[in-house]
N, C-alpha and C positions, 0 to 999 in steps of 0.2 A: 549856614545852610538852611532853606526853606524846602522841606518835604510838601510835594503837589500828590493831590490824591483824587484821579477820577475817574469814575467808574458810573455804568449806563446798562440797561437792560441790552442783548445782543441784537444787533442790525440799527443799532439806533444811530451810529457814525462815533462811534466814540474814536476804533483804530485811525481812519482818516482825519478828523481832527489832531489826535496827538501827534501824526506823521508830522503834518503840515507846521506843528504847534515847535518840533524837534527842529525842525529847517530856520524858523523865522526866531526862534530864541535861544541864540548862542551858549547860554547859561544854564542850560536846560540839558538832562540827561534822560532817559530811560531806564529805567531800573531792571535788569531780564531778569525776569522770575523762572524759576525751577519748575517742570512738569513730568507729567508721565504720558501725557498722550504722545500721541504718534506725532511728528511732525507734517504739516502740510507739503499742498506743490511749492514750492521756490523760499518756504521756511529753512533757516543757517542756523544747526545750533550755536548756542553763545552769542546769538544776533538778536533772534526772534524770542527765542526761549532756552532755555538750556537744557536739552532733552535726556532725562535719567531715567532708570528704571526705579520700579513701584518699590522693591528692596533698597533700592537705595536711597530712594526721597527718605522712607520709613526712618532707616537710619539716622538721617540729618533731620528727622524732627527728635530721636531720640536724644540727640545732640544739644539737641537746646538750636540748631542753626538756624531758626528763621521766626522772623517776627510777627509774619501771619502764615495761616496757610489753611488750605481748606479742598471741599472735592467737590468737583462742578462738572456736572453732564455725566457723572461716572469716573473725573479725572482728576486726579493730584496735581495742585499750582501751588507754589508758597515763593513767598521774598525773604532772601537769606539777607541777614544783619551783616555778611561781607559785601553782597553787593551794593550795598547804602554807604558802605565806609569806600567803597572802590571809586564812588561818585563821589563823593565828599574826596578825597584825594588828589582828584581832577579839579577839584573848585567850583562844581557845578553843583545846582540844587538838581534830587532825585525826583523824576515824575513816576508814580505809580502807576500803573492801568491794572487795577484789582476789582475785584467784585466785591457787593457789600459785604458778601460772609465776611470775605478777608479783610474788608475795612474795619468791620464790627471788634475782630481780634485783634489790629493793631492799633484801634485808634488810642487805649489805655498807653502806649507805650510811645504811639508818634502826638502826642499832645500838643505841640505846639506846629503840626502841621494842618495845611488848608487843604480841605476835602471838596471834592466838584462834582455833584449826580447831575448829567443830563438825562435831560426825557425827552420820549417823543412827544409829536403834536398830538396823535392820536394813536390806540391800539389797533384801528384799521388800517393808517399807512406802516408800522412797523411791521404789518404783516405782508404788506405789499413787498417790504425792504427783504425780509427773511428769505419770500418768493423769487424775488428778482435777482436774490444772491445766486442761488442756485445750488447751494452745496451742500443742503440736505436735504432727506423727503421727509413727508408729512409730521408722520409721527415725531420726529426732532423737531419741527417749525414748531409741532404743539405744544410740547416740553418748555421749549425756549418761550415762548409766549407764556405759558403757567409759569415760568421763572420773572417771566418782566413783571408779572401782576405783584409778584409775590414781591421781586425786588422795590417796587413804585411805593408799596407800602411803608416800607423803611427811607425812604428819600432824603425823610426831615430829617435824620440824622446828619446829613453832610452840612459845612457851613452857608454850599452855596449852589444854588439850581437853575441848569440853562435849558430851556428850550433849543431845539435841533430841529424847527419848523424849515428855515431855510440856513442851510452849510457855512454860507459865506457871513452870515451873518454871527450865527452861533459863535463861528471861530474867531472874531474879534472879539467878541464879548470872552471867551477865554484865553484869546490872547490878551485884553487888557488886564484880566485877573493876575493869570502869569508876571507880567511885568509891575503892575500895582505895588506899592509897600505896606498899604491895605488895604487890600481886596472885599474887603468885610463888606455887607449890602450891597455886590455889584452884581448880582445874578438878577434871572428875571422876577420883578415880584409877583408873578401871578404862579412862581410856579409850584406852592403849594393848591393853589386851585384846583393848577390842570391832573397833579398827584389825584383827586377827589372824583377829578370827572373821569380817568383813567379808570380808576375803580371801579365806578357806573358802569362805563363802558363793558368791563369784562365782563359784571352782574348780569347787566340786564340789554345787552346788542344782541338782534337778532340775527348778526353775522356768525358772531361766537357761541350765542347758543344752538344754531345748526352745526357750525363745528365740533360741537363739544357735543352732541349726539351722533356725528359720525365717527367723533374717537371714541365712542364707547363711554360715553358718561365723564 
């Protein structure tokens, strides 16, 4: 069993890539992680997530039940050590779709699995993307944006980084990873660069620094 681990600052297309990634690779599972937000429109618990209350996550972390777990936007996500064993049962390897916090915590324990951060092209089209989603206002766009800066920083830790400039493109470059026996140097090489100019970007854009005087500093 090879554990897949990837995870991406949000709007960046990570969900649509691993849809896509679920359909064309038989072998390949989803992991549904445990939360406590509310579910969305046309979210199935046990599909999408498995939706429990905040007493009860609490509970199964007092358990020892999960191998990461972390609170994002306000919200409890973790991967319980059953549902890896439930996928490994099936014969399939587990794909994670966790955020670095949660990668940061399992990576001690999933050691011999491959980690995959995409980035965006730029901090000006993932704001486009956040825009275009439509499903939250400002204040959360801005949050979410301070969280990709902060996430971009940490990138080097995964073993391997895709640019998400164009969809069709990105998603073979992680569909060959997926199917690879070793994947190891298949990601973009520039994409510790773009991690650098990402950085720049949020410092010193005078896109963001008008934003970031109209959130208040």
């Amino acid at each position: 069993m090879t554990v897949f681990v990837v995870s991406a600052p949000s709007g960046t297309g990570k969900t649509t890539l691993n849809r896509r990634l679920l359909k064309e690779c038989p072998d390949l599972e989803i992991s549904v992680s445990h939360t406590t937000r509310k579910p969305r429109a046309g979210e199935v618990d046990g599909v999408h997530y498995h939706f429990i209350q905040a007493d009860d996550f609490r509970q199964m972390v007092e358990k020892g039940s999960f191998i990461e777990w972390a609170e994002v936007h306000g919200n409890l996500y973790g991967t319980s050590f059953s549902e890896l064993k439930r996928i490994e049962s099936n014969g399939k390897n587990p794909l994670l779709e966790i955020d670095i916090q949660g990668w940061h915590n399992a990576k001690p324990l999933l050691t011999s699995a491959v980690s995959i951060f995409i980035l965006p092209p730029s901090l000006s089209s993932l704001w486009e993307r956040l825009e275009t989603r439509g499903s939250d206002n400002l204040d959360v766009r801005w949050i979410r944006l301070q969280n990709a800066y902060d996430e971009i920083q940490k990138a080097h830790e995964y073993d391997i980084l895709i640019i998400n400039n164009e969809l069709e493109v990105a998603f073979q470059k992680l569909k060959s990873i997926i199917l690879s026996v070793k994947p190891e140097g298949m990601g973009d090489p520039d994409g510790l660069i773009l991690c650098h100019k990402l950085n720049e970007e949020f410092e010193s854009a005078d896109w963001i620094k008008g934003l970031r005087v109209k959130m208040g500093g």
